[in-house]
C-alpha positions, 0 to 999 in steps of 0.5 A: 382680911379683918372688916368692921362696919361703921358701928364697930370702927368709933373705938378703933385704936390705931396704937404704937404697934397697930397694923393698918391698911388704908385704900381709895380710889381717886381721880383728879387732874388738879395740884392735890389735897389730902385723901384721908388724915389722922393727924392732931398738931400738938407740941409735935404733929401725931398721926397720919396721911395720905396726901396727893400733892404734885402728881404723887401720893404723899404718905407720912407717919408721925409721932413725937418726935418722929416724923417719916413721910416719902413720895411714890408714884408720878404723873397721877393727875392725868383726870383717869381713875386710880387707886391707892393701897398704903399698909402701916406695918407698924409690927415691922416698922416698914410702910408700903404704897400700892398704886392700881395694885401694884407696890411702888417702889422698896419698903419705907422705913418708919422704924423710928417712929415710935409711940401712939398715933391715937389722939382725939380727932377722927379721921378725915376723908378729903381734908387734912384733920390737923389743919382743915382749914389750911386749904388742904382739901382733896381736889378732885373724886374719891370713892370706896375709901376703906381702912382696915385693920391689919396689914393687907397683903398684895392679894388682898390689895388686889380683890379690896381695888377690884370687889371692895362691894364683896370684901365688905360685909356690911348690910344696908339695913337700917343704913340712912340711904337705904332708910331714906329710899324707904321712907321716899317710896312710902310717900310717894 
């Protein structure tokens, strides 16, 4: 399992045949809203979701002109803590949701969707990027949001949803928080 800090992730290209695994736990007993989005809307929408909508959690791929998005789970806006795993095997062209560590459901085929998914929005966390301000806003709490790069297995899965604080690597020296409560403590 491949883990970068923040400072390495600004050049992170996701590519045509790039492998990734994105993973969050949430809580929400409300409608829905987007957990994170890498989504552009140009002639075609490029990118992709993850999105909570209807008590299921929405996953898409998209490039021009192929889009392949597919609902797995039910009932997951019972107000109780859950967590969500989706690996992007774009090498194998199948996509694969984990909900509390476990798959849901067969491989979805993403095959045809094919080119780059990288444009100029970032990612965002908690809203749609190509249309935040379509009300498409997480509703609800999200915590230990992480992508990784590379197609995380049912293991990895399982120690990411249950010591993501180990799994990452990254100190908290020089972090804003960390700073901060230094800077508080020298003037209190």
């Amino acid at each position: 399992m491949e883990t970068e800090s923040a400072d390495k992730l600004t050049g992170f290209k996701l590519g045509k045949k790039t492998d990734f695994t994105a993973t969050a736990w949430f809580k929400t007993d409300q409608g829905g809203g987007f957990v994170m989005s890498k989504t552009l809307k140009a002639a075609e929408w490029t990118g992709f979701e993850v999105k909570f909508s209807n008590g299921m959690i929405r996953t898409c791929l998209q490039t021009e002109p192929a889009t392949v998005c597919d609902n797995r789970g039910a009932g997951l806006n019972n107000g109780k803590w859950r967590h969500v795993a989706v690996v992007f095997s774009r090498t194998k062209g199948e996509r694969y949701v984990y909900i509390d560590g476990k798959q849901e459901g067969n491989p979805i085929d993403q095959k045809k969707v094919k080119g780059s998914i990288d444009h100029k929005n970032g990612l965002a966390i908690g809203v749609s990027m190509g249309d935040h301000r379509g009300g498409s806003f997480f509703k609800g709490i999200m915590d230990q949001v992480a992508i990784f790069k590379g197609e995380l297995t049912k293991d990895d899965i399982q120690q990411v949803m249950n010591n993501l604080e180990e799994t990452l690597s990254v100190s908290p020296v020089g972090c804003l928080i960390s700073t901060w409560a230094q800077v508080k403590l020298r003037l209190n």
